[in-house]
Structures are given as C-alpha cells and as structure tokens.
VEXDREN-2710 file (C-alpha; in Angstrom, 1 decimal):
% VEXDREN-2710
k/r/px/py/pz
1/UNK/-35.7/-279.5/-64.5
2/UNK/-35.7/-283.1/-64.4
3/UNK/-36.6/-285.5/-67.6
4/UNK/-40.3/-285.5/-66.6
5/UNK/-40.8/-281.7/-65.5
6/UNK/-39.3/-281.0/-69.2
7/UNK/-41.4/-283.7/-71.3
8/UNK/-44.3/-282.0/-69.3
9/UNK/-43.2/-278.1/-70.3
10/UNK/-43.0/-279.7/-73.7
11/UNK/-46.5/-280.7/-73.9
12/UNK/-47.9/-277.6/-71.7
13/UNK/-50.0/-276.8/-74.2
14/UNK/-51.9/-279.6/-74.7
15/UNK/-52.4/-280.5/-71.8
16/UNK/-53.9/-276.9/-70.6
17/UNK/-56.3/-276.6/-73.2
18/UNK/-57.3/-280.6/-72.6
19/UNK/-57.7/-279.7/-68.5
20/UNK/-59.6/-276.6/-69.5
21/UNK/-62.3/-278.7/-70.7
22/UNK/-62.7/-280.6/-67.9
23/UNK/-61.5/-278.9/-64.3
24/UNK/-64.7/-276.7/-64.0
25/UNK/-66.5/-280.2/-62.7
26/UNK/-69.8/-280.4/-63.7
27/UNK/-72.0/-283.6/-65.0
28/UNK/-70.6/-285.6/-68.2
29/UNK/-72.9/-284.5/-71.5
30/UNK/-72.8/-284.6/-74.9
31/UNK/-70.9/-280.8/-74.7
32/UNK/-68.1/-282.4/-72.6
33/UNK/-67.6/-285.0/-74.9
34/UNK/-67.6/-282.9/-78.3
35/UNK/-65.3/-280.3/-76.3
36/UNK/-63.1/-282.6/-75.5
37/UNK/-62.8/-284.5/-79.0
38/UNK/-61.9/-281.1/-80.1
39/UNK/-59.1/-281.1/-78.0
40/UNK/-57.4/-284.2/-78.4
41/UNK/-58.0/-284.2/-82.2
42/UNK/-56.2/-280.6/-82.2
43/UNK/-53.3/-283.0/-80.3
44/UNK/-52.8/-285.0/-83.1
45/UNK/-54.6/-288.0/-82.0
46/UNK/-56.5/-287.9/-85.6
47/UNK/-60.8/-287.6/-86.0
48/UNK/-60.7/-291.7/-86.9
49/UNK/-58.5/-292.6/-84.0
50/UNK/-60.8/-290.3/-81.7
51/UNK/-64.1/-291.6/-82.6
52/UNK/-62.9/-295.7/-82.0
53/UNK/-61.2/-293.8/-78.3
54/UNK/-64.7/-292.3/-77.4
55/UNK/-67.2/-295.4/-79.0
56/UNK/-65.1/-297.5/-75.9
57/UNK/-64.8/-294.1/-73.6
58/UNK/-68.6/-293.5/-73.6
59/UNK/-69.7/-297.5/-73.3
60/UNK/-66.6/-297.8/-70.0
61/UNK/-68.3/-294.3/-68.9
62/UNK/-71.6/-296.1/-69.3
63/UNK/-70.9/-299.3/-67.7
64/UNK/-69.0/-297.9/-64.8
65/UNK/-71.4/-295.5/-64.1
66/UNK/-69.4/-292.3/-63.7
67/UNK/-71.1/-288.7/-63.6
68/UNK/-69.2/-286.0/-63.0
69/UNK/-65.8/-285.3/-65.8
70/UNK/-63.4/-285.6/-63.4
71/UNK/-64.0/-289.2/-62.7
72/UNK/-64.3/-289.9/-66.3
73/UNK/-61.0/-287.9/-67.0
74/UNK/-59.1/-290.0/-65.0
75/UNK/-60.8/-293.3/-66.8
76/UNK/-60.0/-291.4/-70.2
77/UNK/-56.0/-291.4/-69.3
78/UNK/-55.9/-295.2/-67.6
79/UNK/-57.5/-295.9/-71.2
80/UNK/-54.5/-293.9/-72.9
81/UNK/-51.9/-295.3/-71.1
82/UNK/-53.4/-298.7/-71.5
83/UNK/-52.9/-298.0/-75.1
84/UNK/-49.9/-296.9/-75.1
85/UNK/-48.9/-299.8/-72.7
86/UNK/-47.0/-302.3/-76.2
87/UNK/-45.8/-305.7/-74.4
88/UNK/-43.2/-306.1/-77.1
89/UNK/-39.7/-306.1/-75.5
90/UNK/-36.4/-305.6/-76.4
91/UNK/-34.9/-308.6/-75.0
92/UNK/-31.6/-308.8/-73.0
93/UNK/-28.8/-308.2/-76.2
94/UNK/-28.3/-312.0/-76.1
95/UNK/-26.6/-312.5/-79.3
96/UNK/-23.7/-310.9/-80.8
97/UNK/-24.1/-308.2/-82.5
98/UNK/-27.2/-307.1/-81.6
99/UNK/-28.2/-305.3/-84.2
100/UNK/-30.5/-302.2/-84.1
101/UNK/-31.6/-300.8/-87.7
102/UNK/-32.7/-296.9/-87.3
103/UNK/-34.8/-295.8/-90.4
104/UNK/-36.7/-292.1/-90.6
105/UNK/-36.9/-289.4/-93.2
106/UNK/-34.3/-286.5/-92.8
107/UNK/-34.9/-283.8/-90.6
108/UNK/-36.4/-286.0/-87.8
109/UNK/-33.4/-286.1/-85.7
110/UNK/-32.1/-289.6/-86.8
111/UNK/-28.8/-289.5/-86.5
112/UNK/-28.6/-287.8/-83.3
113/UNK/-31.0/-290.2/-81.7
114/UNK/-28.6/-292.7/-82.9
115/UNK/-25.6/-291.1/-80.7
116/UNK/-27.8/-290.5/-78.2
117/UNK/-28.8/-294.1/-78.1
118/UNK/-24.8/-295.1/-78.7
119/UNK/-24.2/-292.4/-75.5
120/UNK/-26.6/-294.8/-73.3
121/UNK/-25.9/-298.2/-74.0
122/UNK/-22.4/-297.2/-73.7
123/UNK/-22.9/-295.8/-70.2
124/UNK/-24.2/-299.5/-69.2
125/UNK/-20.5/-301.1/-70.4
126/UNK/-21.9/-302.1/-73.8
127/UNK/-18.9/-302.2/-76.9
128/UNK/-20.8/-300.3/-79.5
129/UNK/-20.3/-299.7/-82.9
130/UNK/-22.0/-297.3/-85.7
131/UNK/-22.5/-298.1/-89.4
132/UNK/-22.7/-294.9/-91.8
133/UNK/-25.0/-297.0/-94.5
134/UNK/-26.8/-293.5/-95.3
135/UNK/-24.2/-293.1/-98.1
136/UNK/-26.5/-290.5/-99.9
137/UNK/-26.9/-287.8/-97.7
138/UNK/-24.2/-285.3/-97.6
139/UNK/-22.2/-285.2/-94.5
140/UNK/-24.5/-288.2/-93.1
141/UNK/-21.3/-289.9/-92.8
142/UNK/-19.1/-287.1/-91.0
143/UNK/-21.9/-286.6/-88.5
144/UNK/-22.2/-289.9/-87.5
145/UNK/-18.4/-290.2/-87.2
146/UNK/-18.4/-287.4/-84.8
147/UNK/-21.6/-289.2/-82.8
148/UNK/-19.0/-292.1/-83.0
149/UNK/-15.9/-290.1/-81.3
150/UNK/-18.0/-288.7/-79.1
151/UNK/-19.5/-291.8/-77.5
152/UNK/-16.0/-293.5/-77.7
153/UNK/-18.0/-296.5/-80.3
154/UNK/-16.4/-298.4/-82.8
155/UNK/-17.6/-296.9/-86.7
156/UNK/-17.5/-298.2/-90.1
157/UNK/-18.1/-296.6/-93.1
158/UNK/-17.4/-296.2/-97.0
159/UNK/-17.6/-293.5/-99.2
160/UNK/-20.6/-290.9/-99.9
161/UNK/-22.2/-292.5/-102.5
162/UNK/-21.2/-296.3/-102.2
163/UNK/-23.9/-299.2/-101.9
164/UNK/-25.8/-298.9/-98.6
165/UNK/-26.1/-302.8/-98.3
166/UNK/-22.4/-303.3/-98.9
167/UNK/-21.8/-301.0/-95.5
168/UNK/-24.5/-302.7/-93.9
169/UNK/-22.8/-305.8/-94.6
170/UNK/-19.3/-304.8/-93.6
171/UNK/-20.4/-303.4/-90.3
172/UNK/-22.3/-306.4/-89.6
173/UNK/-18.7/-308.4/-90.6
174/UNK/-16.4/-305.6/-88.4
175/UNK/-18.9/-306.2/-85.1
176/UNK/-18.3/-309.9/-85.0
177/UNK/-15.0/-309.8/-85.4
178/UNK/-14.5/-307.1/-82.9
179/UNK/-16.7/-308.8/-80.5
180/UNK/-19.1/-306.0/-80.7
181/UNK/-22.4/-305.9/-78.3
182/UNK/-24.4/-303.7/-80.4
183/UNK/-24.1/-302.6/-83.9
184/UNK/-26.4/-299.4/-84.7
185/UNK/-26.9/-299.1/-88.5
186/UNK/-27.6/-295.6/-89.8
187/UNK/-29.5/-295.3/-93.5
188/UNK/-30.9/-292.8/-95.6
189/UNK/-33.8/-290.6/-95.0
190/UNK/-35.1/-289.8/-98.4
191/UNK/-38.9/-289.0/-98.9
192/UNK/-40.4/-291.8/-97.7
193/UNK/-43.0/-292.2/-100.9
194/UNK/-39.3/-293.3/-102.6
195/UNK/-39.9/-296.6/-104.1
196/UNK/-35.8/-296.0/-104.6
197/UNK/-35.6/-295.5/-101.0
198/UNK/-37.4/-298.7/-99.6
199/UNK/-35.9/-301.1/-102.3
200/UNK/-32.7/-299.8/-100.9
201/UNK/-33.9/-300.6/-97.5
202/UNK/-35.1/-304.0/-98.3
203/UNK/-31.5/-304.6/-99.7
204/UNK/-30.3/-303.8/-96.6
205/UNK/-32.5/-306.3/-94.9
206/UNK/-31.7/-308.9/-97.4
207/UNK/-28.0/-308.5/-96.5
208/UNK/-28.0/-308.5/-93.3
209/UNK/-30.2/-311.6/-93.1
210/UNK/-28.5/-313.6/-94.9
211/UNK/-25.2/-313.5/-93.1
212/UNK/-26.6/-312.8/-89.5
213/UNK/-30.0/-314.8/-89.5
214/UNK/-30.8/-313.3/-86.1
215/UNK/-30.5/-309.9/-87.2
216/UNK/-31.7/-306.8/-87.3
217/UNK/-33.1/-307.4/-83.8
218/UNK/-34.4/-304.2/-83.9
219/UNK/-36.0/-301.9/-86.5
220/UNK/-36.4/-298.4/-84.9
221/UNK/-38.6/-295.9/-86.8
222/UNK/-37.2/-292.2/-85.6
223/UNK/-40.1/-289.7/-85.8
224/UNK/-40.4/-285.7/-85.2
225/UNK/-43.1/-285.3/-82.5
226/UNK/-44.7/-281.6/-84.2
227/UNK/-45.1/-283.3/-87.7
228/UNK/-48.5/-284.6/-86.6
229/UNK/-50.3/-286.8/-88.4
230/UNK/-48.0/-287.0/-91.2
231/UNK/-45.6/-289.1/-89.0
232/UNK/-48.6/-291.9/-89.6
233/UNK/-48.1/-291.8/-93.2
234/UNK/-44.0/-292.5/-92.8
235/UNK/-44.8/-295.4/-89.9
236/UNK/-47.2/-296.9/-92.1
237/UNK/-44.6/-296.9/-95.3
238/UNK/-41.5/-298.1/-93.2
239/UNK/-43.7/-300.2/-91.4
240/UNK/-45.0/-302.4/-95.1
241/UNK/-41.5/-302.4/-96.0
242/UNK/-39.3/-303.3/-93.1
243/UNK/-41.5/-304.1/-90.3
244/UNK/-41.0/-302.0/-87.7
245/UNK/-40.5/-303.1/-83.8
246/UNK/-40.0/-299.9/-82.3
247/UNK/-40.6/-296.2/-82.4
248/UNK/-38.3/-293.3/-81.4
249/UNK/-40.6/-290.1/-80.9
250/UNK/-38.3/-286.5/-81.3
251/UNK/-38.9/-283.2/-80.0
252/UNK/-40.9/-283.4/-77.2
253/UNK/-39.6/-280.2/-75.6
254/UNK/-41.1/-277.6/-78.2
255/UNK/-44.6/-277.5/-80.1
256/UNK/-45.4/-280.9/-80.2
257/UNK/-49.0/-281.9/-79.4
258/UNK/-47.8/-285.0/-77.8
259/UNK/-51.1/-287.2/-79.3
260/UNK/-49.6/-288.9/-82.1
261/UNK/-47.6/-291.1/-79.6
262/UNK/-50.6/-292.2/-78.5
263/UNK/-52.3/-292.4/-82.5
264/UNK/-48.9/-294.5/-83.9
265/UNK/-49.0/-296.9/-81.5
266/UNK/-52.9/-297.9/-81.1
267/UNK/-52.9/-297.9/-85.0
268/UNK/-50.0/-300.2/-85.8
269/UNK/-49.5/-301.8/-82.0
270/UNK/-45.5/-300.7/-82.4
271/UNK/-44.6/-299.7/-78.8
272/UNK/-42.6/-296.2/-78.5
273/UNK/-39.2/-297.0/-77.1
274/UNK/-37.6/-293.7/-76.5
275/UNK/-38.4/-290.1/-76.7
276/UNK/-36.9/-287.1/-77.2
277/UNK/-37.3/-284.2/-74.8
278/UNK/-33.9/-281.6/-75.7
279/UNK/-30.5/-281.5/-77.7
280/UNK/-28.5/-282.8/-74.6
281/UNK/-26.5/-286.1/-75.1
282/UNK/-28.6/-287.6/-72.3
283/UNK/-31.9/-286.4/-73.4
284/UNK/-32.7/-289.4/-74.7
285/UNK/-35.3/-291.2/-72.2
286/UNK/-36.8/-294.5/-72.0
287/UNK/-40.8/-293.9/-73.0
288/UNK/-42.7/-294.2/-69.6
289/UNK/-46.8/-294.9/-70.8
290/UNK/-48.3/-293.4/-67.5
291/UNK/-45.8/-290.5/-66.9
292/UNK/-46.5/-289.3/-70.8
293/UNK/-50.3/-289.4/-70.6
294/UNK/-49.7/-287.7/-66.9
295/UNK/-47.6/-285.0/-69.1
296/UNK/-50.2/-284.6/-71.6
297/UNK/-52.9/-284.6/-70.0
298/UNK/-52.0/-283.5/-66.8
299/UNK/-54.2/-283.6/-63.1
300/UNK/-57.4/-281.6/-63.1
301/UNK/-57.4/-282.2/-59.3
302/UNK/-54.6/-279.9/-59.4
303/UNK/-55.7/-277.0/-61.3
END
C-alpha cells in the first residue's frame, strides 16, 4: 500500500464509525449532532475540545445554510483540516548546525523517529549527526548508535550516566567543527511529571544557547498516537518547559483513534510535523492536514 492507503487502514476504525453516523443522508438535527459528538469524542478529540468544534460547526452550519449531513460533513472536515492547517515552518536549515531537539516520554517511539528522521534528511544530501544526551536510559545510547550506522550520520556520545548537557554541548561543538548540516539531539524520556526530568531539559537548553545562540531551531515533541488524551498532558508539560515548535505523532498504523492530532494542535497551535504510519525506515511521512482528516474521516459519498 502506499503511505496514504496505510495512514487510512490505520485509522479505519474511526473513520467507519464517524461515516456511520452520517452516510444514511437525512436532515441535520440535534440526533446528528449528539451522534456524531459521540463519535469524535470516542476519537480522542476530548468532550472540551468537541463542544468549542460544534459551538463554531452549528453557527457555520447556521450561517451557510446547509440541511442535509452530508453537506455539513464535508464543512465539518474543511473545519478540521483548517485546524490542523499550523503556518509555523521549519525554515530552509540556513545555519550551521541546525539543530533539532527531540523530547518524549519512553515508549513513544523516540528514538526511532529520530533515525527515521536522520534516514530522510540524509536521503536529501544533508551531513547529519546524532547526540546520545539520554544518558539515563539503558541502552538509549547503543540504540541510537545503531540508528547512527544505519543512516551513515556522524554520532557523539558519553557514557550511560554522564551529564546530559555536557553531551548536548559536545555534539553541538563536534557539528561545527565537522561542518555538520543538522545535529539531532536525543534526551531522556522519564515520566514527564519529573521535575528532575525538565530541569535537566532546561539545562540542556541553557547549554546549548549559550554557545549556539540560534539554536535549538527545533523542539520536536514525539508522541504515541493510541495514548489518547494523555499525550495532552505530556504536550502541555514539555510545552511550559521547553517550548515546543513541532509535534511528531507515532503509530498511526494500529489502534490509534487518529483525533488527538487534531486536539494537540487546536489546543496549543503547535503544528504536527511528521507522523508515524509502520516500523519501516521510510515510514516516517511529512504530516499532510487534508489527506489525514480525508483518512479519518473518510468520504460518505463513497460508502
């Protein structure tokens, strides 16, 4: 299958108890509306989200004058995609290093994205190199040198254990004098209620400011796409403490809902960069507003 066929099997499930709702046709009521809040609050778009969605769904429905659920189904995904539609951008890697900082609790896929990521700007003739500063995890630092041989990037790392800012800051030191395009900084995934954890990514921040005032030019937040709404509770802690300018949502090709894409981003205007859709190297995709709220949601014209 291609990348869009698979984000869609992903999120089959959603999207066929969403088009349920709605491809029978029939006049827009208060049942269609209460059905279909239902349905996208079981998608981890979250009851307050929903109810601030539907006050501006109903008053659009309203002022438009649309009937029938069909033509108020398609209004309902331009709305999504609108919302999911960030103009933050990345920018064109004009300084060296550019320096992208990838945060997350463990278990979310983090260092994988990070190869992944290494893997693709890689494939475009950037020099890339990898920074092990999750010293605390054990075999954080073996895994990443693997991603590292594998994508043919440059690595740097101490020993497990060792000062997470002083790695940040000697990878930051390796990629200029290398001539490195962009540095990708691994770090540690403790529970993200940590105070530990976020003084030691402050640190981080500290250091790497100081000597590289451009940097990070990216703070990526890596989340897993079936933890629901609980991924809001670690975007809004990494978010306070580092400020985050992007989003990386994982696995997209299982028994994720697919709403809290749409939930993260409306509630802290971070736009998603990538997503997740398998374990393949390449898996890794750009995020694509209008084809994931056509994947979720799918076309009741078609049904």
């Amino acid at each position: 299958m291609g990348l869009f066929d698979r984000l869609k099997a992903g999120l089959s499930k959603t999207r066929s108890q969403i088009t349920n709702i709605v491809r029978i046709g029939g006049a827009v009521d208060d049942e269609f509306f209460e059905m279909l809040e239902e349905a996208l609050i079981a998608a981890d778009l979250g009851v307050d989200l929903i109810d601030r969605i539907f006050d501006d769904f109903r008053a659009e429905i309203k002022r438009k004058g649309i009937k029938n659920k069909n033509d108020a189904y398609t209004l309902l995904k331009e709305m999504l995609a609108e919302d999911l539609t960030v103009t933050k951008t990345m920018g064109e890697f004009p300084p060296k290093p550019w320096v992208i900082l990838v945060v997350g609790i463990n278990g979310v896929g983090k260092t994988t994205t990070i190869g992944k990521l290494a893997h693709e700007l890689r494939q475009t003739g950037k020099r890339v190199m990898l920074g092990a500063a999750d010293t605390f995890r054990a075999g954080a630092i073996e895994q990443l040198k693997i991603w590292a041989d594998r994508t043919g990037s440059d690595f740097v790392a101490q020993h497990e254990g060792a000062d997470a800012a002083s790695v940040a800051f000697d990878s930051v030191e390796a990629a200029k004098k290398r001539g490195v395009d962009v540095l990708i900084l691994d770090t540690a995934g403790r529970l993200h209620v940590k105070a530990n954890l976020m003084n030691e990514l402050e640190k981080i921040l500290r250091v790497i400011k100081r000597n590289t005032p451009h940097a990070p030019n990216e703070i990526l937040l890596v989340v897993d796409a079936t933890t629901g709404q609980n991924a809001m509770k670690q975007a809004e802690a990494f978010n306070e403490t580092v400020g985050l300018t992007g989003l990386v949502i994982t696995k997209l090709d299982g028994t994720a809902k697919g709403g809290i894409a749409i939930a993260m981003t409306r509630r802290f205007n971070i736009p998603v960069r990538k997503i997740g859709i398998g374990e393949g190297i390449d898996d890794l995709q750009d995020f694509d507003p209008q084809a994931y709220v056509e994947a979720m949601l799918g076309d009741i014209s078609c049904q």
